[in-house]
C-alpha positions in Angstrom: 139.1 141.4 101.8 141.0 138.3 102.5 140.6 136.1 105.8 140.3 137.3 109.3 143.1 135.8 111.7 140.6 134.1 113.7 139.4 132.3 110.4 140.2 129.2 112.2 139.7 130.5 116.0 136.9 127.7 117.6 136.6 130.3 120.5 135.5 133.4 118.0 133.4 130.7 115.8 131.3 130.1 119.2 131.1 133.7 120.2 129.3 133.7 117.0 127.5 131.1 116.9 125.4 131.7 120.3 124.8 135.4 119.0 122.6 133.9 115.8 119.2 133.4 115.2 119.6 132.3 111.9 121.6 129.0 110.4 121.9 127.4 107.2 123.9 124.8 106.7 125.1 123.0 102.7 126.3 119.3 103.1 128.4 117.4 100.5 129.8 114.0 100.0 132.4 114.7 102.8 130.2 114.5 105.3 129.8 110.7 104.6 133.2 109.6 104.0 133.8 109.3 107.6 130.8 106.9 107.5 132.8 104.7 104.9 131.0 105.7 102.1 133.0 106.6 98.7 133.0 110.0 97.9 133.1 109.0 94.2 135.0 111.7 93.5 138.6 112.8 92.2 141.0 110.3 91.6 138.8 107.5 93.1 136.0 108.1 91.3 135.3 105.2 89.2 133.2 102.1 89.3 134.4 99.0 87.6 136.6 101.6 85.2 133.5 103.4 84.9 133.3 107.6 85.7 130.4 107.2 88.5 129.4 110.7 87.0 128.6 109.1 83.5 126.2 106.4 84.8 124.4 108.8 86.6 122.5 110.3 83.8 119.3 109.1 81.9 120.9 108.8 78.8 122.9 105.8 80.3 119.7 103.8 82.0 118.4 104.0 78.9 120.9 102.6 76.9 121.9 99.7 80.2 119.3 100.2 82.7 120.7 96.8 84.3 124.3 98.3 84.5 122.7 101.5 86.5 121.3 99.5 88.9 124.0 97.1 89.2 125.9 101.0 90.5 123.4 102.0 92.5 122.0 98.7 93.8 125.9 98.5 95.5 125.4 102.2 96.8 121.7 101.0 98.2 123.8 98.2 99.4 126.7 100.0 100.9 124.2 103.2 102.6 122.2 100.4 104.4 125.6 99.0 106.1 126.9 102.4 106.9 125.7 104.0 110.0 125.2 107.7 110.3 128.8 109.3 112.5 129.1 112.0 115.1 128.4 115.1 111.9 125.1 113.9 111.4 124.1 113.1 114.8 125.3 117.1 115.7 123.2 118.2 112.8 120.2 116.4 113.9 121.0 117.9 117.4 121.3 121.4 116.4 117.5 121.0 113.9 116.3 119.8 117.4 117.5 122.4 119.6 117.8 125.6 117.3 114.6 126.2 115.7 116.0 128.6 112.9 118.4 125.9 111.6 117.5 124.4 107.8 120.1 122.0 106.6 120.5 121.5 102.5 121.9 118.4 101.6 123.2 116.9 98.3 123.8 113.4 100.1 121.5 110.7 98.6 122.6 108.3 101.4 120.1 107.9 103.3 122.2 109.0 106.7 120.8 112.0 107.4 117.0 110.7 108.4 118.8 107.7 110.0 120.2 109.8 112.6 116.9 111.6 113.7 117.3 114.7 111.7 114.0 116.5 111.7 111.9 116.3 108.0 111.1 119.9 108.2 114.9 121.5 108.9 116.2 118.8 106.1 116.1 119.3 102.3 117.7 116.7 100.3 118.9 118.2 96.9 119.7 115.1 95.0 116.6 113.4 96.3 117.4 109.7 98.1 118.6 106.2 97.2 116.4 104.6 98.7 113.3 106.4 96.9 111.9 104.8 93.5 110.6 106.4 91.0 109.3 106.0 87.3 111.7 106.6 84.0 108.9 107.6 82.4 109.3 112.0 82.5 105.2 111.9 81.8 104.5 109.6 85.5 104.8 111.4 88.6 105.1 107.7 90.9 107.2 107.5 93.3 107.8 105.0 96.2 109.3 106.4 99.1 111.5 104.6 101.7 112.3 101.1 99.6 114.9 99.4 101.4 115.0 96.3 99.7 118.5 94.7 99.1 118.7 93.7 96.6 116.1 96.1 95.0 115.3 93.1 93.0 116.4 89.4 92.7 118.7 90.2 89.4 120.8 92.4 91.1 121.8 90.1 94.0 125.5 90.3 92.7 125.4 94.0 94.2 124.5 93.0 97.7 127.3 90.5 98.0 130.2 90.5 100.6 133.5 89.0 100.5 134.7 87.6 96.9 131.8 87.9 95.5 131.8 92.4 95.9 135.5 92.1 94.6 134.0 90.2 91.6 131.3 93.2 91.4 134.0 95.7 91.7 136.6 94.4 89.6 136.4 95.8 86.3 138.7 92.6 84.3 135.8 90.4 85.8 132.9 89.9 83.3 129.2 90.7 84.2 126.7 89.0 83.1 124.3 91.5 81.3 120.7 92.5 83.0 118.2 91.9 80.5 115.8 95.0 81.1 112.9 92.7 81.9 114.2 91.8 85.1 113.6 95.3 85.9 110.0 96.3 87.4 107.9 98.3 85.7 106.2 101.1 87.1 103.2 100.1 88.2 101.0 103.1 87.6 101.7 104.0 83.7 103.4 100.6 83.0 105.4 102.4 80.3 108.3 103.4 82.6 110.7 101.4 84.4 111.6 101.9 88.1 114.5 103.7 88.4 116.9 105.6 91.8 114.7 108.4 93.0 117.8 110.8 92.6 118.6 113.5 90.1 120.8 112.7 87.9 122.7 115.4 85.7 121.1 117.0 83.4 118.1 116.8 85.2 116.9 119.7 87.2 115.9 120.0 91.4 112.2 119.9 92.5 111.5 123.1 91.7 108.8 123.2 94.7 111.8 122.6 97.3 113.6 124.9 96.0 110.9 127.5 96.0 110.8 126.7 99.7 114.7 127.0 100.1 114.2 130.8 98.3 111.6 131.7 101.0 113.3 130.6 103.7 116.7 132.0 103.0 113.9 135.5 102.2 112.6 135.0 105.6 115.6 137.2 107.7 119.5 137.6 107.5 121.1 134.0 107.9 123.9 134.6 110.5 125.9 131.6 109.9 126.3 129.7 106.7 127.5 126.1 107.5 129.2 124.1 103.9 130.2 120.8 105.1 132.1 117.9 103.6 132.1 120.1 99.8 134.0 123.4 98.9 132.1 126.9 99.3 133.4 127.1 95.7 131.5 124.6 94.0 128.4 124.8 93.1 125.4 124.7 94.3 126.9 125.1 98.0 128.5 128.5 96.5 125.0 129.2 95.1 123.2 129.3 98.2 126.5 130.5 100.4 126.4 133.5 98.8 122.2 133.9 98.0 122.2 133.7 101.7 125.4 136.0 102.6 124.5 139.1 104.2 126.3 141.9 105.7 127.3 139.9 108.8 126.7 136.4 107.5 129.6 133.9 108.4 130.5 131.5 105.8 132.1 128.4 107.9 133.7 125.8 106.0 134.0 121.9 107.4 136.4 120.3 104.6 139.0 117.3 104.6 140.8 120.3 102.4 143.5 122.2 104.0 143.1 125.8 103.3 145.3 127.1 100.4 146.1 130.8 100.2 143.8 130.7 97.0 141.2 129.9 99.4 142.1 132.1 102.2 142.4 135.0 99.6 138.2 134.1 98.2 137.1 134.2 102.2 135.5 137.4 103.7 136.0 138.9 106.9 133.7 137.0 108.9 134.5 133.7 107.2 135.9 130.6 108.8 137.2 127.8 107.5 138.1 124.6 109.9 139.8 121.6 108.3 139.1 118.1 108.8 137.0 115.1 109.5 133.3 116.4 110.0 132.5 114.0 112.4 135.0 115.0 114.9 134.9 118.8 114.1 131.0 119.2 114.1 130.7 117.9 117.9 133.1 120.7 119.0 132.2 123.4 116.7 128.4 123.4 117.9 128.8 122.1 121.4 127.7 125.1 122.8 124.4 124.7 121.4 123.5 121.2 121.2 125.6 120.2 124.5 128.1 117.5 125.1 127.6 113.8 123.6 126.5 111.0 125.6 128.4 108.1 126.1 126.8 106.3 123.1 128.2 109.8 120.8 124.3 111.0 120.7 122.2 113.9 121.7 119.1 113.7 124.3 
């Protein structure tokens, strides 16, 4: 059944949304992009003619582990400069003032806990830049909260400003290579070296967070399914959008994304899907929950 009429109706979205108990929201990249961060995704999604997607894997720390975290020691870099926007604040708003709200994030970025969002109505998928952990698969270490830019003294070149970042980013400009010793160890199996505490692909979630997402989603019908800044098409957000439809669920989409008719066509009944900036649409779409903004753009 295609798309209501109301499938962009803010009035009908709220008439919903004060009517349910239960409310699961599925963040992506897009949320951030407001907050300057690159998406690196689509046509912009390289790094110093690199695919972003092809140094995130453990086959290529291995073979450069200085290169890796030359990439991610700029995305540390450029996290800690960002501040969180109006979409995260209203999340945090709505964990604080809904208790049946959990909100599932694949954003590594940090921006989520920096504005407030409550640890037990938060799940970050992809894990978090600014966690540590050790390469070695047999260590369970992990440091949690390392904010240190640079991460270490070698990559100094990734917390640069001015003509020095356009060096970094520019890919006709020569790097000097990171010899892997200028890498820390890990310091409980000194075998492994420190590495991003994300996943990478071709690694699989913590399979004790996600046993936690199944029971929750178990616990009673979800009323409203919020996928945010990534496509209710793509996986995992269409995983869980659909594990967690039920017979009256609302699956509301927040994307840059125009609706197509393609897309109109996939939605249900009691879909919505509202394009545009998160961070302006967020504030409006759960206003009457969370309240108006104070003059600062927070919640009390």
């Amino acid at each position: 059944m295609p798309a209501s009429p109301s499938y962009n109706s803010l009035p009908a979205f709220h008439a919903k949304l004060v009517s349910t108990e239960r409310i699961l929201a599925i963040c992506g990249a897009g949320l951030s992009a407001a907050s300057g961060l690159p998406t690196f995704r689509g046509a912009g999604g390289l790094w110093r003619n690199h695919e972003a997607t092809s140094l995130a894997t453990p086959e290529a720390f291995d073979e450069d582990p200085g290169l890796v975290w030359l990439f991610y020691g700029y995305r540390r870099h450029m996290a800690l400069n960002a501040r969180p926007n109006s979409g995260h604040y209203a999340l945090a708003a709505l964990a604080k003032k809904h208790d049946g709200f959990l909100c599932l994030s694949q954003n590594v970025d940090g921006l989520h806990v920096r504005a407030g969002h409550e640890d037990d109505k938060l799940r970050l998928l992809h894990g978090s830049l600014f966690d540590i952990k050790c390469s070695n698969y047999g260590c369970d270490w992990v440091e949690r909260v390392n904010t240190d830019d640079p991460f270490v003294p070698a990559l100094k070149l990734a917390s640069e400003e001015g003509e020095e970042l356009s060096r970094l980013l520019d890919p006709e400009s020569p790097l000097a290579a990171i010899d892997e010793k200028e890498i820390p160890r890990c310091p409980s199996c000194q075998v492994g070296l420190q590495r991003p505490g994300v996943v990478w692909f071709g690694e699989p979630l913590d399979e004790e967070m996600l046993d936690g997402v199944e029971a929750w989603i178990e616990e009673g019908e979800i009323g409203i399914v919020l996928v945010i800044g990534t496509s209710a098409v793509v996986h995992p957000a269409a995983g869980y959008a659909e594990r967690a439809r039920g017979r009256n669920t609302s699956v509301v989409t927040v994307n840059l994304e125009e609706e197509t008719p393609a897309i109109l066509r996939k939605m249900k009944k009691n879909d919505f899907y509202f394009a545009g900036d998160a961070a302006e649409l967020l504030p409006k779409l759960l206003e009457p929950v969370i309240g108006k903004p104070n003059g600062e753009g927070r919640w009390e």
